[in-house]
C-alpha positions as CSV (number, residue, x, y, z in Angstrom):
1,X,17.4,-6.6,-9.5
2,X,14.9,-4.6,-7.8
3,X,11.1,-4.8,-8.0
4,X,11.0,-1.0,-8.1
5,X,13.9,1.4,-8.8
6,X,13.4,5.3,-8.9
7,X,15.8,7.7,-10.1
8,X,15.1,11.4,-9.5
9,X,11.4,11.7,-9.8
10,X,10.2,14.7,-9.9
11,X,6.6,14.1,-8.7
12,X,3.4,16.5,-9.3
13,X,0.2,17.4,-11.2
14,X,-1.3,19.8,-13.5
15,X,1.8,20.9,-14.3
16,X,3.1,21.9,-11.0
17,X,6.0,19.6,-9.3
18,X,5.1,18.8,-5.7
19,X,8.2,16.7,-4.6
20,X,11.8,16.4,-6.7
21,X,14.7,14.3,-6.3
22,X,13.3,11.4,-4.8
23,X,15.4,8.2,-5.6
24,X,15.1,4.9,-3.9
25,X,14.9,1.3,-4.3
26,X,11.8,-1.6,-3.2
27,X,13.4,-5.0,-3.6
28,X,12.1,-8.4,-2.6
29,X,10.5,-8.7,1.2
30,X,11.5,-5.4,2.2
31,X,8.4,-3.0,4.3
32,X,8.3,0.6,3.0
33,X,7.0,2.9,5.0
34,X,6.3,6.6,3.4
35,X,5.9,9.3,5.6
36,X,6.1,13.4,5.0
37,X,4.0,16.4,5.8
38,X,0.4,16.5,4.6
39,X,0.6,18.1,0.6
40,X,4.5,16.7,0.5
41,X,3.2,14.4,-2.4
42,X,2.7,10.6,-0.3
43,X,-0.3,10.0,-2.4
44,X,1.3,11.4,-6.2
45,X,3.9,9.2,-5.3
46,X,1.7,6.2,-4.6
47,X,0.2,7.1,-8.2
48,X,2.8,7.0,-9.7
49,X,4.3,4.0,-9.0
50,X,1.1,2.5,-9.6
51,X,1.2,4.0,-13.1
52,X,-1.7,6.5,-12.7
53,X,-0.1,9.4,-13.0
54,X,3.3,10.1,-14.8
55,X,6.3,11.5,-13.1
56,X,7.4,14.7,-14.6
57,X,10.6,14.0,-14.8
58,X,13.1,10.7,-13.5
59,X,12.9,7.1,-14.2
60,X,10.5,4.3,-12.7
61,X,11.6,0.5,-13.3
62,X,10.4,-2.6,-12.3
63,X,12.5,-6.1,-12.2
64,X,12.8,-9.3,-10.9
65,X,9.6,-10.5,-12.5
66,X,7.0,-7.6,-11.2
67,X,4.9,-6.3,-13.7
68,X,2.9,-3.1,-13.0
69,X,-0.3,-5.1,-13.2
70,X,0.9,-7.5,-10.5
71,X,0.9,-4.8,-7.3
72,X,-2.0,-5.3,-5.3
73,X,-3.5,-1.7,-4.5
74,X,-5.7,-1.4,-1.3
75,X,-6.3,2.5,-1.2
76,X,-7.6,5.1,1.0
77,X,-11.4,4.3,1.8
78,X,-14.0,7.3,1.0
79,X,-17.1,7.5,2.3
80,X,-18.7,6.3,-0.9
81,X,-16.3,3.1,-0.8
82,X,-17.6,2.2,2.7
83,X,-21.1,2.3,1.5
84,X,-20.9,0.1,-2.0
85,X,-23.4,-2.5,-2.6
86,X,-21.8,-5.3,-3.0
87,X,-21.2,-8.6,-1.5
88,X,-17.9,-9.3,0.1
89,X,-17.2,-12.4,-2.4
90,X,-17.9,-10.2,-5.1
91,X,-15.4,-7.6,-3.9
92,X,-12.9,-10.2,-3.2
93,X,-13.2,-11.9,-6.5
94,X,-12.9,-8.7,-8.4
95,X,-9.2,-8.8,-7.2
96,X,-8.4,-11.6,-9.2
97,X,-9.0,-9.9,-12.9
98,X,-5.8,-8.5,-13.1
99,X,-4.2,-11.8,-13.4
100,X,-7.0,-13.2,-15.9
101,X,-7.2,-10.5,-17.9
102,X,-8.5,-12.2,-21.0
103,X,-11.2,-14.4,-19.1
104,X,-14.6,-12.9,-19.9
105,X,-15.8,-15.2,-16.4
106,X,-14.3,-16.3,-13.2
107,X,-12.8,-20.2,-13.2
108,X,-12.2,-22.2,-11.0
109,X,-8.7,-21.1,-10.2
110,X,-10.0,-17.8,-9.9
111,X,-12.6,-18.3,-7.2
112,X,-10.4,-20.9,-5.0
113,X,-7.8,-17.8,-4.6
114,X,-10.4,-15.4,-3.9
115,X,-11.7,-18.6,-1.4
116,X,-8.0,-18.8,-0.1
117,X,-7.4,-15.0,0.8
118,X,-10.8,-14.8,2.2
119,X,-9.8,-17.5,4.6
120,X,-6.1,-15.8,4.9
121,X,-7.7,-13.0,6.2
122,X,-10.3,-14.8,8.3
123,X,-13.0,-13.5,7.0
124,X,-14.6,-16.3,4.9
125,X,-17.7,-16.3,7.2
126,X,-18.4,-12.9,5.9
127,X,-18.4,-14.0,2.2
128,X,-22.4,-13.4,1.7
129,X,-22.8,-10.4,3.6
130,X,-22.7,-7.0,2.3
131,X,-19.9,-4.7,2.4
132,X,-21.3,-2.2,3.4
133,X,-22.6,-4.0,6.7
134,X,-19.4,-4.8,8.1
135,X,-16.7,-2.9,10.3
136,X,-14.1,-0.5,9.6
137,X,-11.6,-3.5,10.4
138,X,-13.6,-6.2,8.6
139,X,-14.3,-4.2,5.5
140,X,-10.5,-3.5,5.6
141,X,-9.3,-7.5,5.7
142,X,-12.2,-7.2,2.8
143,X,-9.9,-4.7,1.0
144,X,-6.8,-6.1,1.5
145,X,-8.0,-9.6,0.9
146,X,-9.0,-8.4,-2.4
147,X,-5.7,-7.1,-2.9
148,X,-3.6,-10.0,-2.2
149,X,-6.2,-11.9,-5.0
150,X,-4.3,-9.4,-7.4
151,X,-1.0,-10.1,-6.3
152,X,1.7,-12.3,-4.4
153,X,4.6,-10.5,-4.2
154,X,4.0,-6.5,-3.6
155,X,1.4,-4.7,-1.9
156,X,0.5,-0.8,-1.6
157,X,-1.2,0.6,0.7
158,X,-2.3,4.4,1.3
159,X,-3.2,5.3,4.9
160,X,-5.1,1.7,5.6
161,X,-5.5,2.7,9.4
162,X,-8.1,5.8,8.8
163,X,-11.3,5.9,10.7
164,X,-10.1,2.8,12.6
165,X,-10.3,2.7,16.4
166,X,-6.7,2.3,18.3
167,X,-7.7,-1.7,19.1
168,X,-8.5,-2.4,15.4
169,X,-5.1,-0.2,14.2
170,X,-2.9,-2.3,16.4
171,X,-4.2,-5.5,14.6
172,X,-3.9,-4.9,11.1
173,X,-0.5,-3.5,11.4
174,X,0.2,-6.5,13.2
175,X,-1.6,-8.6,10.5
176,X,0.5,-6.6,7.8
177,X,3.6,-7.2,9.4
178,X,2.6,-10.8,9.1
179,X,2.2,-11.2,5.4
180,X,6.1,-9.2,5.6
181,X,7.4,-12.2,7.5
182,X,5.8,-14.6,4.7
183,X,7.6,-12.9,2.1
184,X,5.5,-10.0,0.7
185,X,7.0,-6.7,0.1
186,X,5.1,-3.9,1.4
187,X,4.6,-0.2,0.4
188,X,2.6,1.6,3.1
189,X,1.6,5.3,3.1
190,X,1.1,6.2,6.5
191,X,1.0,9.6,9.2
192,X,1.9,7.0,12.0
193,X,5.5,7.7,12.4
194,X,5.8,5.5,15.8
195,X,4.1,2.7,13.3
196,X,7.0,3.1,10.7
197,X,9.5,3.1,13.5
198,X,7.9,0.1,15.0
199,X,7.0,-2.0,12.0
200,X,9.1,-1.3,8.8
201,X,12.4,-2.3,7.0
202,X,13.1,1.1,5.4
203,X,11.7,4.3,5.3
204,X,11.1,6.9,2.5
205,X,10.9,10.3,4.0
206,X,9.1,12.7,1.4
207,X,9.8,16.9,1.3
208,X,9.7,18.8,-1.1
209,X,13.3,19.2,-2.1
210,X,15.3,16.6,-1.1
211,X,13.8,13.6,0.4
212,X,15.5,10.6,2.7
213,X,15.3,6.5,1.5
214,X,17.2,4.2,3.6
215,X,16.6,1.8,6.1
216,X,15.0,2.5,9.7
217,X,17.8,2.5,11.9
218,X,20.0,5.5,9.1
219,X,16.5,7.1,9.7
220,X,16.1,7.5,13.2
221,X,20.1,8.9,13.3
222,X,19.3,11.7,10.2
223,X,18.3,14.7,11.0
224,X,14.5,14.0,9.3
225,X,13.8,12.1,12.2
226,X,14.9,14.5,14.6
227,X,13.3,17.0,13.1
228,X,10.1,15.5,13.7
229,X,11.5,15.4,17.8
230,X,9.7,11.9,18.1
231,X,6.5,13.6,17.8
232,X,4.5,12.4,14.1
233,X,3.7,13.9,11.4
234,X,1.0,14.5,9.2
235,X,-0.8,12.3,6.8
């Protein structure tokens, strides 16, 4: 079975439908890449597989052992998020209460996986420093250390490359592609079309009316890809 299966969603907020008729399906060590026109509805997707915001109509199911709770989330950075006062440990242990739920403090286990992503991500030099100190490209291994502390097997990500420099970009899709070839399923919202083409598995094409879900290779031979004429599209 699937880890994610959705049937017709109709996607949207407030009342008004932004996307309809999207149906696809995430299984086990597969890369997603979403990609659509700014305003298509990348993000209300993302939010509503993540369980923040309800689909106005369709079906979302998980399966083979994913709970809702066990997707690591590393999303968009704002301003404010670049500039929060805490330590990277702190940050990176933070990921972990999703799977101790009941624990009132961190044990043991809970600080050796924080120690082990830290490390995965190379970054376990940084542990003391602040945040807010560090790079675009550390304070994202930061974020997405943080979300491998919450899970193991899928990870979503909403436009991780923002605000960082070509050099950097190169290196965490690399570094994503990575954690793929160990075995983690990846969703990534991205504008980088030549990225999606490069890096992923499959490729969910959001519009409006009738969107496309189906591996890369059926993508670049349907006529969304052409469409786009090689050229991108917007985030």
């Amino acid at each position: 079975m699937a880890y994610i299966t959705c049937e017709n969603l109709t996607l949207g907020y407030e009342g008004m439908a932004v996307a309809e008729n999207i149906s696809f399906q995430v299984n086990k060590g597969e890369y997603w890449y979403i990609v659509g026109e700014n305003g298509a509805g990348k993000s209300t997707l993302m939010k509503t597989l993540l369980g923040l915001t309800p689909p106005m109509g369709g079906s979302i199911t998980t399966g083979s052992g994913l709970s809702r709770y066990e997707i690591g989330y590393l999303p968009q950075q704002t301003f404010v998020q670049k500039d929060f006062p805490a330590s990277v440990w702190e940050i990176v242990l933070s990921g972990t209460l999703s799977r101790y739920k009941k624990r009132l403090f961190f044990n043991k286990e809970q600080k050796l996986l924080a120690e082990e992503n830290l490390r995965r991500m190379d970054i376990w030099a940084l542990r003391k420093q602040c945040y807010r100190t560090l790079s675009g490209g550390q304070q994202q291994r930061v974020l997405l250390a943080r979300a491998l502390c919450a899970s193991s097997k899928l990870l979503v990500l909403d436009e991780p490359a923002t605000g960082l420099d070509p050099r950097v970009t190169a290196e965490f899709y690399r570094l994503i592609k990575d954690l793929n070839q160990e075995g983690l399923t990846i969703i990534m919202v991205s504008h980088d079309i030549e990225a999606a083409v490069s890096y992923a598995s499959h490729i969910l094409h959001v519009e409006r009316e009738q969107s496309f879900a189906g591996t890369t290779a059926a993508y670049q031979a349907s006529g969304f890809w052409r469409a786009l004429d090689g050229s991108g599209c917007e985030g």
